[in-house]
C-alpha positions as CSV (number, residue, x, y, z in Angstrom):
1,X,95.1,41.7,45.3
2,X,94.3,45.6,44.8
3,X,93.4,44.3,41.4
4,X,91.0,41.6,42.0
5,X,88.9,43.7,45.0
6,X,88.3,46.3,41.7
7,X,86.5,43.9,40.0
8,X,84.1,42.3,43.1
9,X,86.6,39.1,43.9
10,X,88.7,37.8,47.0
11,X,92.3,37.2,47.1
12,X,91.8,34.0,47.7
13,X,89.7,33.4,43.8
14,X,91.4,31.9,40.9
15,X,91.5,34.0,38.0
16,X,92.4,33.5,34.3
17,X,92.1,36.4,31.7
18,X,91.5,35.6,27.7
19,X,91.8,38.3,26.1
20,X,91.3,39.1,22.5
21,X,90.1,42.5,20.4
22,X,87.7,39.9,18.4
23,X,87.0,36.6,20.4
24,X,85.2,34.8,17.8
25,X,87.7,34.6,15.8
26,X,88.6,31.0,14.9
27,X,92.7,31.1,15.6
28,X,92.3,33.0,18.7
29,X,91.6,29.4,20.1
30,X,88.3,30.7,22.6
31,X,86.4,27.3,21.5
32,X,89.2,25.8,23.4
33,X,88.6,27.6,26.3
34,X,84.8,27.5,26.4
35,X,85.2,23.5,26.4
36,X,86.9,23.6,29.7
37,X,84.5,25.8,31.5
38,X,82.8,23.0,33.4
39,X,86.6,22.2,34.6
40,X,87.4,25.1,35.2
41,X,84.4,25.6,37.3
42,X,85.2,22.3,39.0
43,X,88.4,23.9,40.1
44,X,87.1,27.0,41.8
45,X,88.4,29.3,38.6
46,X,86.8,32.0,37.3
47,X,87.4,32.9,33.9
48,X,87.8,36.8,32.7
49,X,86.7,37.5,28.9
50,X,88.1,40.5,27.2
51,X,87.1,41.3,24.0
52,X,84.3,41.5,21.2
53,X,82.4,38.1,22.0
54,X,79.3,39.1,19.7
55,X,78.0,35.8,19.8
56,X,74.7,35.0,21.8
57,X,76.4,35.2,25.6
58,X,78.0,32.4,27.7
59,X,75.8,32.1,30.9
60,X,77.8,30.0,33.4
61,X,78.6,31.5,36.7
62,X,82.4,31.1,36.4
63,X,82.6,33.8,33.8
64,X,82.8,37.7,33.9
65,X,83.0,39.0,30.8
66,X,83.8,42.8,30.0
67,X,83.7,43.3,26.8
68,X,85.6,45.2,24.8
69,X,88.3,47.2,27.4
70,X,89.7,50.4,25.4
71,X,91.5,52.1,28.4
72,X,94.9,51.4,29.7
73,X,94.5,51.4,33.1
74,X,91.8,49.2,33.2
75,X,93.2,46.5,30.7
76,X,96.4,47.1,33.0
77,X,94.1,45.8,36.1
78,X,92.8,43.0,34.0
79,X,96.5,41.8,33.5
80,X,96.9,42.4,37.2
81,X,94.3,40.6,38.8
82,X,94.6,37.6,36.7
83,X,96.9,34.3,38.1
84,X,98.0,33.9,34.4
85,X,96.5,34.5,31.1
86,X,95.2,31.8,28.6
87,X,96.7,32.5,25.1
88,X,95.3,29.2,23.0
89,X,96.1,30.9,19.8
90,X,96.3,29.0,16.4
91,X,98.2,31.4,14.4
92,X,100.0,34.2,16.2
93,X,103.5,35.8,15.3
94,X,104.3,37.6,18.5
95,X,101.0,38.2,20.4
96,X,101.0,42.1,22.0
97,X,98.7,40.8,24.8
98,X,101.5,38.0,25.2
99,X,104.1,40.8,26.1
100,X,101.0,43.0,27.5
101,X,100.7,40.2,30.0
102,X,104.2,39.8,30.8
103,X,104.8,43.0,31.0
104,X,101.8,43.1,34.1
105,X,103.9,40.5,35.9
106,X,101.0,38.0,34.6
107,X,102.3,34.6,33.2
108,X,100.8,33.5,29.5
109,X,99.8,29.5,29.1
110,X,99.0,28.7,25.6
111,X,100.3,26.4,22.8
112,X,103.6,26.6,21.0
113,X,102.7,28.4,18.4
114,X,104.3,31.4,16.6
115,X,106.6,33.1,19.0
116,X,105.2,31.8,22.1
117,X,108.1,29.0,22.1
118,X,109.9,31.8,21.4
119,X,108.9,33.6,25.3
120,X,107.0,31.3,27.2
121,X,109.9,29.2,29.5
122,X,107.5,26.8,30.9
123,X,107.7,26.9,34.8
124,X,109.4,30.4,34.8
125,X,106.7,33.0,32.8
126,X,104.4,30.6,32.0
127,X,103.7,27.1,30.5
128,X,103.1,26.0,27.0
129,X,101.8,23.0,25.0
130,X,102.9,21.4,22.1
131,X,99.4,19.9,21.9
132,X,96.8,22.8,20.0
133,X,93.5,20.9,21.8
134,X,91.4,22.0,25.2
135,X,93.6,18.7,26.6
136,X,96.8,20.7,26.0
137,X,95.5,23.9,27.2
138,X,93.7,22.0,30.3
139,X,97.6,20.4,31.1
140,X,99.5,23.6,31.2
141,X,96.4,25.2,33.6
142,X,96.9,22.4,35.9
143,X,100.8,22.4,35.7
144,X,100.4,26.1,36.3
145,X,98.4,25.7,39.7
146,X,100.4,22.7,40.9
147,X,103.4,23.2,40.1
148,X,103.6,27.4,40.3
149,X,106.1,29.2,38.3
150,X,110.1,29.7,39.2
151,X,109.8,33.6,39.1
152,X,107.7,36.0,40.7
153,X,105.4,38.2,39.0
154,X,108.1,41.8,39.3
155,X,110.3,38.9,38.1
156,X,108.6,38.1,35.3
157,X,107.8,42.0,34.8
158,X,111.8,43.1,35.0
159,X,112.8,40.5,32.7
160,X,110.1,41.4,29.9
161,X,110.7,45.2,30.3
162,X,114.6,44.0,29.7
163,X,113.6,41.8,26.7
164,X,111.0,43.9,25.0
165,X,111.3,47.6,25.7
166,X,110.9,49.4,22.9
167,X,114.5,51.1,22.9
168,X,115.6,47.3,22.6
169,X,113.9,46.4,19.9
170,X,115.3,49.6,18.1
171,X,118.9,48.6,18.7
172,X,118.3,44.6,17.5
173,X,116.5,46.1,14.7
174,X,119.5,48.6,13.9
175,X,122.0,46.0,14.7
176,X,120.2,43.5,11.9
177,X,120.3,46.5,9.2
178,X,124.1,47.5,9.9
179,X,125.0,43.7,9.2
180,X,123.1,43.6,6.0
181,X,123.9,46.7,4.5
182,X,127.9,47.1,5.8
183,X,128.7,43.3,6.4
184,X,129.3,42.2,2.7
């Protein structure tokens, strides 16, 4: 709630973060989420832009958008203040802002695509959507606010520190080169 009082809002708004270094770009999937504006409006959500969105500016009134967000602690408080973030990528291994955004407590909904199957347990740390249209991604925001998620957000923060801490990764890593280079 510290979070969203930073940025002007109430407790009480609903927030979703998109976040992206370069909006525009086609796989990042922002057409998707510029289509359900007016719904999103409808539903008393406010959208949050992060990113380079160079083209001419959206002016709708459930929008903030903060450009391009350089320093830690403030993209830290945009994870923080959002109810989830919006990941409609086309064509994404294994997103950083995905474990960014789980690693803030802040459940992802997007499409399965890449690794996102991969971390996203829909109704735990997020919800995903095997269909890559603003449909899809409108379905997993409503499932998100009706149905709510399984874990809590330091829930969801514990268990991708566990998963994805960097020391983890090392050992997985080391443990996949031992097998190939003594398991012959």
């Amino acid at each position: 709630h510290l979070a969203k009082s930073k940025l002007g809002l109430t407790a009480h708004n609903r927030l979703l973060l998109f976040i992206a270094s370069d909006v525009k770009l086609y796989r990042k999937g922002f057409r998707f989420v510029k289509d359900l504006l007016p719904h999103l409006s409808s539903q008393n959500i406010t959208l949050l832009v992060v990113g380079d969105l160079t083209e001419e500016p959206i002016q709708v009134e459930n929008l903030i958008y903060l450009g391009k967000v350089n320093d830690l602690p403030q993209l830290s408080l945009c994870y923080s203040c959002a109810d989830a973030m919006i990941l409609p990528t086309l064509a994404d291994n294994l997103p950083n802002t995905m474990l960014e955004s789980l690693c803030c407590g802040t459940p992802v909904l997007g499409f399965e695509v890449g690794g996102l199957p991969d971390v996203i347990q829909n109704g735990q740390n997020g919800f995903s959507s095997s269909k890559l249209s603003s449909d899809g991604l409108k379905e997993v925001i409503s499932r998100f606010y009706e149905e709510g998620l399984s874990l809590s957000s330091s829930e969801i923060r514990a268990s991708a520190a566990e998963k994805y801490h960097l020391d983890v990764q090392a050992k997985e890593y080391k443990k996949v080169f031992n097998s190939l280079l003594f398991d012959r």
